[in-house]
C-alpha positions, 0 to 999 in steps of 0.5 A, spaced: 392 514 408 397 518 408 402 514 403 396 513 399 395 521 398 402 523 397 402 517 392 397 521 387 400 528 388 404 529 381 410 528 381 414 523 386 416 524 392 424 523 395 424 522 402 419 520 408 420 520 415 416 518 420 417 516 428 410 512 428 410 505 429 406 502 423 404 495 421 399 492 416 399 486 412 406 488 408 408 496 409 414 496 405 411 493 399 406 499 399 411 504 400 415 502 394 408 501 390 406 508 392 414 512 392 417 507 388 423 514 387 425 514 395 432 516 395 431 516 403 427 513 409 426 513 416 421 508 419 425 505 425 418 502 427 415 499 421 414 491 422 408 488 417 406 481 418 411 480 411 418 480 413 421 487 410 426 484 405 422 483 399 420 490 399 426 494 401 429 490 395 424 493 389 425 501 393 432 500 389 433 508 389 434 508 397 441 511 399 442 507 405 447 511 409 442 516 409 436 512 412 434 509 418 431 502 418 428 497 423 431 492 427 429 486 428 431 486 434 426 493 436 420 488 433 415 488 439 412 482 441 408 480 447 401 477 450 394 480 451 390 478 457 383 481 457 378 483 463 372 483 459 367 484 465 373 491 467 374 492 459 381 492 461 386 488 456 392 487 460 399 487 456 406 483 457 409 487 451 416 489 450 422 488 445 430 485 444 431 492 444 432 497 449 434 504 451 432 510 455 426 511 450 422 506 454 417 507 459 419 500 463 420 495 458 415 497 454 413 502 449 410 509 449 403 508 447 398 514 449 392 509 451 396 505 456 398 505 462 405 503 464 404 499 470 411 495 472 416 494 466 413 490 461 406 490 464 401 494 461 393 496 462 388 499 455 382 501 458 379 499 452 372 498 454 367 492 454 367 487 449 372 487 446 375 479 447 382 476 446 381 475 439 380 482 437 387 484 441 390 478 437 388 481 431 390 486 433 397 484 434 397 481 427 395 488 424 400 491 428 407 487 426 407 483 434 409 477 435 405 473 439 409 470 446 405 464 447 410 462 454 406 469 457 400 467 462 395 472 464 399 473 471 406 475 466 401 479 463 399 483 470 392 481 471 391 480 478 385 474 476 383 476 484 378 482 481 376 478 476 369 479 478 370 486 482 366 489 476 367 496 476 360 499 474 363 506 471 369 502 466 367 506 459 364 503 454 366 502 446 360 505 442 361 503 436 356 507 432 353 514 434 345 515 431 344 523 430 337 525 429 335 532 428 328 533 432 327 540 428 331 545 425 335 548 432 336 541 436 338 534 434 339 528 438 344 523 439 345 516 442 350 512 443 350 504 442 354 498 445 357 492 440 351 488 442 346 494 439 345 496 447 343 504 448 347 506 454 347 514 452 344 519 450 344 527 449 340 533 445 344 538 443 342 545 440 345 545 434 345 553 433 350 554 439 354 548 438 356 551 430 357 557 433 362 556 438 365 550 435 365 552 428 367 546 423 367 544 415 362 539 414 368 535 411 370 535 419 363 530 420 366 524 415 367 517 416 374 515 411 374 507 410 380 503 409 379 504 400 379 511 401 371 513 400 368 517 406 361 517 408 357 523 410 356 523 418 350 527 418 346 524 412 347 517 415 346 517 422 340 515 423 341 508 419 345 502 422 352 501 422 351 495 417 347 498 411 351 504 411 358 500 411 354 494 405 
């Protein structure tokens, strides 16, 4: 989203640096769509489901020695092993790489737990399946490491049926209903369409204490376009998206 904004501004921008580990169907082809004027780039950890070559090849203005670009030995690659009745995705994921910028083998991440050199726990939530972490994988550029089992991965399949009733849930839509012009309600709904929350809010006191531009309410899909929170809250997920 960022690259696809820069891109519309006037004129053309130079130089792009990021530490973000960025993946997609082919990175480097977007950019030199988007900044076809790059003279520099870093992106140390950009690794596309495409190789790199193709488009590092069409950023023909790219001064080399001014750019820091990936190393296929930093690409990341790995195993996921998934509790779903925990919510938890247990990881064997590390890289040919490495250096004192590891937390273990791994890789620093925000939501995972570094448990034992490569091993890793996301606690993701219920119902969210290996094929969704797979896919997941793709998108991100890891290579699958199909000579990992669960065990390699750190799960102890002993507490497989050790089920923790409090595990957080993935929502994966938010109803909001104004029951009259000071309150509103809110619930919250699983992936099987389970109600598992709700809460009424006082909407006066809640824009006065935390004050905000409506655009802050705004869902932005993956072609640009945003849809109202508010105006659409109460329909469900699949009309909105249609």
């Amino acid at each position: 989203m960022l690259v696809k904004a820069l891109s519309a501004c006037p004129g053309s921008l130079l130089e792009f640096e990021t530490d973000a580990a960025i993946g997609g169907q082919d990175p480097f082809g977007f950019l030199a769509d988007s900044l076809p004027q790059l003279r520099m780039l870093r992106a140390r950890y950009m690794f596309g489901k495409t190789g790199n070559l193709a488009g590092l090849k069409r950023l023909v203005h790219l001064k080399k020695k001014q750019c820091k670009l990936p190393k296929e030995n930093h690409r990341l690659s790995g195993r996921p092993a998934v509790d779903t009745q925990r919510g938890i995705v247990y990881w064997g994921i590390t890289s040919e790489h490495h250096d004192d910028n590891y937390s273990g083998e791994g890789l620093w991440w925000d939501e995972l737990e570094n448990t034992c050199e490569c091993m890793e726990e996301w606690g993701v939530g219920k119902g969210v399946t290996k094929e969704h972490c797979l896919e997941f994988m793709e998108e991100c550029g890891i290579e699958l490491d199909h000579h990992l089992n669960d065990e390699d991965c750190g799960m102890d399949s002993s507490l497989a049926n050790d089920v923790d009733s409090d595990q957080d849930t993935i929502v994966v839509q938010l109803e909001v209903e104004n029951s009259d012009n000071s309150t509103a309600v809110i619930r919250a709904r699983t992936m099987d369409g389970r109600q598992f929350a709700q809460v009424t809010v006082d909407t006066g006191k809640m824009l006065t204490r935390f004050p905000c531009s409506p655009l802050a309410l705004r869902l932005v899909l993956h072609n640009g376009t945003c849809i109202d929170v508010l105006e659409k809250g109460t329909q469900p997920l699949a009309a909105v998206l249609a």
